[in-house]
FIFIFI-104446 format. One record per residue: residue in one letter; residue number from 1; z, y negated, x of N, C-alpha, C, CB in turn. Coordinates in steps of 0.1 Angstrom, whole numbers, plus 5000, padded with zeros to 4 digits. Glycine has a CB too. Layout:
% residues N
 resn resi  nc3  nc2  nc1 cac3 cac2 cac1  cc3  cc2  cc1 cbc3 cbc2 cbc1
    A  NUM    Z    Y    X    Z    Y    X    Z    Y    X    Z    Y    X
...
This chain:
% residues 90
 resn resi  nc3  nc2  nc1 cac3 cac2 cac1  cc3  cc2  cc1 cbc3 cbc2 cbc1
    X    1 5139 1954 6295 5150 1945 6290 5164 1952 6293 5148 1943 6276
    X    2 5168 1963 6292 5179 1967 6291 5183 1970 6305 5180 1977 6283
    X    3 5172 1971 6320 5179 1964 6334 5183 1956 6333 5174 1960 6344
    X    4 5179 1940 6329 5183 1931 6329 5192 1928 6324 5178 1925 6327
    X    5 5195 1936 6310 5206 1931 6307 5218 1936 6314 5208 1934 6294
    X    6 5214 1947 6320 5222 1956 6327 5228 1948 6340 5212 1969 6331
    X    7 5217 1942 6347 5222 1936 6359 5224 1923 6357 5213 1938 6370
    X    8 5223 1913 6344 5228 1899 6344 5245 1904 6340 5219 1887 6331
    X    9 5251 1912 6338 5265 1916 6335 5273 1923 6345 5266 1924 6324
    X   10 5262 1924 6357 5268 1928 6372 5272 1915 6381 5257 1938 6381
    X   11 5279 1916 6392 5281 1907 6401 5271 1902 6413 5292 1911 6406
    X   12 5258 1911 6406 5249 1907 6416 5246 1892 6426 5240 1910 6410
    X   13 5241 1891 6435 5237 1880 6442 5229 1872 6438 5234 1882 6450
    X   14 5218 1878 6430 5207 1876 6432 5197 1882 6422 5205 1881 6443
    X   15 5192 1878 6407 5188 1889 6402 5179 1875 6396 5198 1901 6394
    X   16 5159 1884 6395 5153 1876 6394 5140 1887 6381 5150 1869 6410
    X   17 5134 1879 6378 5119 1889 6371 5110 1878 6374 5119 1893 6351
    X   18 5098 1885 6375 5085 1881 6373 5079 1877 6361 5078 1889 6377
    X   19 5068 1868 6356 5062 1866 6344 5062 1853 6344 5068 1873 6334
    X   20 5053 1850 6333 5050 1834 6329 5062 1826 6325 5040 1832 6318
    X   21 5061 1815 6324 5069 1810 6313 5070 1814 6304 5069 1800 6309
    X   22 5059 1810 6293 5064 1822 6282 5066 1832 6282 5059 1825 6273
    X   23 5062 1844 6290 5071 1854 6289 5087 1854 6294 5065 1864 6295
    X   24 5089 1844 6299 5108 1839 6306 5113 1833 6289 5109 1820 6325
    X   25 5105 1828 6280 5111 1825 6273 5112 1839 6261 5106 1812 6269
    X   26 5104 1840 6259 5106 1857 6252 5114 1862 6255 5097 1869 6253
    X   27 5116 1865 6271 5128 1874 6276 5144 1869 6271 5128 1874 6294
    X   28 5138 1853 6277 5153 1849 6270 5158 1846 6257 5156 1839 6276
    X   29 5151 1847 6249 5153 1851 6236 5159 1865 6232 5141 1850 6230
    X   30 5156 1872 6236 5155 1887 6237 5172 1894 6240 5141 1891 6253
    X   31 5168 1888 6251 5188 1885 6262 5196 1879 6250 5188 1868 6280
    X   32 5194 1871 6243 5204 1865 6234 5208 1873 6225 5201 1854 6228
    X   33 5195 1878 6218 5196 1888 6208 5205 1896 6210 5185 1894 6206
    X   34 5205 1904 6223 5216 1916 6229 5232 1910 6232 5210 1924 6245
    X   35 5230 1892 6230 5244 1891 6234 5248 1886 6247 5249 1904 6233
    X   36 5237 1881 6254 5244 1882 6268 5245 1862 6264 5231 1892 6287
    X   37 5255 1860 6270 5261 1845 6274 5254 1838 6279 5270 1842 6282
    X   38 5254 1823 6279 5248 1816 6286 5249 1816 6298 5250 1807 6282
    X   39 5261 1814 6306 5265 1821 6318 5260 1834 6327 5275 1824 6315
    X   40 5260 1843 6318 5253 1853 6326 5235 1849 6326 5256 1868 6319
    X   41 5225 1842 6313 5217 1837 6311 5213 1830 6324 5219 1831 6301
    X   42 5223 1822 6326 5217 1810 6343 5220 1818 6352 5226 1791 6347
    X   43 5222 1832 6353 5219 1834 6370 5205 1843 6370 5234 1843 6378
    X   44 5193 1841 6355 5183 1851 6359 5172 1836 6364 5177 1863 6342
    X   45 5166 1842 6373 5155 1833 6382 5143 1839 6376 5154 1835 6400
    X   46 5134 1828 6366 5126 1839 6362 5115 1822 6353 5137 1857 6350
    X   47 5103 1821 6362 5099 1829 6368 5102 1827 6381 5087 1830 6366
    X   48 5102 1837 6388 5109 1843 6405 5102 1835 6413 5106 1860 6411
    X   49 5109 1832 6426 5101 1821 6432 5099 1808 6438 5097 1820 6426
    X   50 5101 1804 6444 5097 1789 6446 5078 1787 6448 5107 1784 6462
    X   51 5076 1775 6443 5065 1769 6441 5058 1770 6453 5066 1757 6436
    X   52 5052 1777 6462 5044 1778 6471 5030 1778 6469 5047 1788 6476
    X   53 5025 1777 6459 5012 1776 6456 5008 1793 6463 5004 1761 6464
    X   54 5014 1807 6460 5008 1817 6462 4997 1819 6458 5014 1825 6459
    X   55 4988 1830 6461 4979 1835 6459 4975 1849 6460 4974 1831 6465
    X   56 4984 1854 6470 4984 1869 6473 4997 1872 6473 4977 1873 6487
    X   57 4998 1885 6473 5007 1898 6475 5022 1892 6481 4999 1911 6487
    X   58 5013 1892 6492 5025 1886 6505 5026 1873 6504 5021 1889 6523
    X   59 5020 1864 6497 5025 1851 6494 5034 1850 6486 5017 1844 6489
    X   60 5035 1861 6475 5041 1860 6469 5053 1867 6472 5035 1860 6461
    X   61 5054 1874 6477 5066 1882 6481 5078 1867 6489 5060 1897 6494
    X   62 5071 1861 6499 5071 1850 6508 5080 1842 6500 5057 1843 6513
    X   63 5071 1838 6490 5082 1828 6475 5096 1833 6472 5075 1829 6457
    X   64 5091 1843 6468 5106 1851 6463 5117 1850 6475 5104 1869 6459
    X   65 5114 1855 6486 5124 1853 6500 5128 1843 6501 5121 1855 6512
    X   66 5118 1836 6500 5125 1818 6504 5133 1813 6495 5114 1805 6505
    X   67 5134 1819 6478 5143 1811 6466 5153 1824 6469 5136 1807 6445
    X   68 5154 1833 6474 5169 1840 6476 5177 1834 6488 5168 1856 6480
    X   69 5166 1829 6497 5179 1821 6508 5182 1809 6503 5173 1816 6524
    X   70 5173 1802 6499 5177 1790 6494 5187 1789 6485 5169 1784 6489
    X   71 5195 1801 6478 5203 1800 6464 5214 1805 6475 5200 1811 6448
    X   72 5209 1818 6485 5219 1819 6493 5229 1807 6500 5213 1826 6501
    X   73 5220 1803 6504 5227 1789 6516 5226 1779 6507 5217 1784 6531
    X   74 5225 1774 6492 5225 1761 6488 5218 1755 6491 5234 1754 6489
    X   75 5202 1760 6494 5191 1751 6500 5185 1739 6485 5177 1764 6507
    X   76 5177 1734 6491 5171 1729 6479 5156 1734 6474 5170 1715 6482
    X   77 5154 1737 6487 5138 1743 6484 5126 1733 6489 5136 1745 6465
    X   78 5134 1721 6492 5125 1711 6494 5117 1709 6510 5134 1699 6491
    X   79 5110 1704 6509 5104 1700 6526 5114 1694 6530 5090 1691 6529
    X   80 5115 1698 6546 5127 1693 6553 5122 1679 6557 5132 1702 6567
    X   81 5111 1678 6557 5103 1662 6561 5109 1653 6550 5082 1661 6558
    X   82 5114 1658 6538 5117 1648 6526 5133 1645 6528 5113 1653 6511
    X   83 5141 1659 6534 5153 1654 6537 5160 1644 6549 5158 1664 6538
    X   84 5170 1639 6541 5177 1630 6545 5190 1635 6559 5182 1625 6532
    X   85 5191 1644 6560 5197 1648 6567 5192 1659 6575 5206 1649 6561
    X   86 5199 1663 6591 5192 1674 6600 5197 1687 6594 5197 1673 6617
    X   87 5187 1697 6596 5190 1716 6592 5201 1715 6604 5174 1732 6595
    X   88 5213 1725 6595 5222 1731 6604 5217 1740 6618 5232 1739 6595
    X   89 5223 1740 6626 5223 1743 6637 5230 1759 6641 5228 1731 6644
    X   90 5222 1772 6645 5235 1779 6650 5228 1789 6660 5244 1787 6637
């Protein structure tokens, strides 16, 4: 707890934890207790991830990469088959 608290009050990019839902809600109970804002509160990703239906190690690692680009670039996370518009080009 006290990384987190540590790094939701940094300028990080990117800051995520592992664990169930309920344990994301414990944590974030926990986080309030110490004080930290709502604001700093919405930039923890947790649980980490986009919905890939993992299984393994490297599946899961896979998830986590894909919701840091996607927050990176404003993705949606969605299948590009469902979007309405073409991926940028470069």
């Amino acid at each position: 707890m006290p990384l987190l608290e540590t790094a939701l009050r940094l300028p990080a990019a990117y800051i995520g934890a592992k664990g169930s839902r309920r344990t994301h809600q414990d944590r974030d109970r926990r986080l309030r207790e110490v004080g930290l804002t709502e604001a700093e509160l919405t930039r923890l990703h947790s649980p980490i991830g986009l919905d890939l239906g993992a299984r393994t190690p490297e599946e899961t690692a896979l998830s986590i990469a894909a919701e840091i680009i996607a927050i990176r670039h404003s993705g949606t996370g969605l299948p590009l088959s469902d979007s309405h518009t073409d991926p940028p080009r470069h």
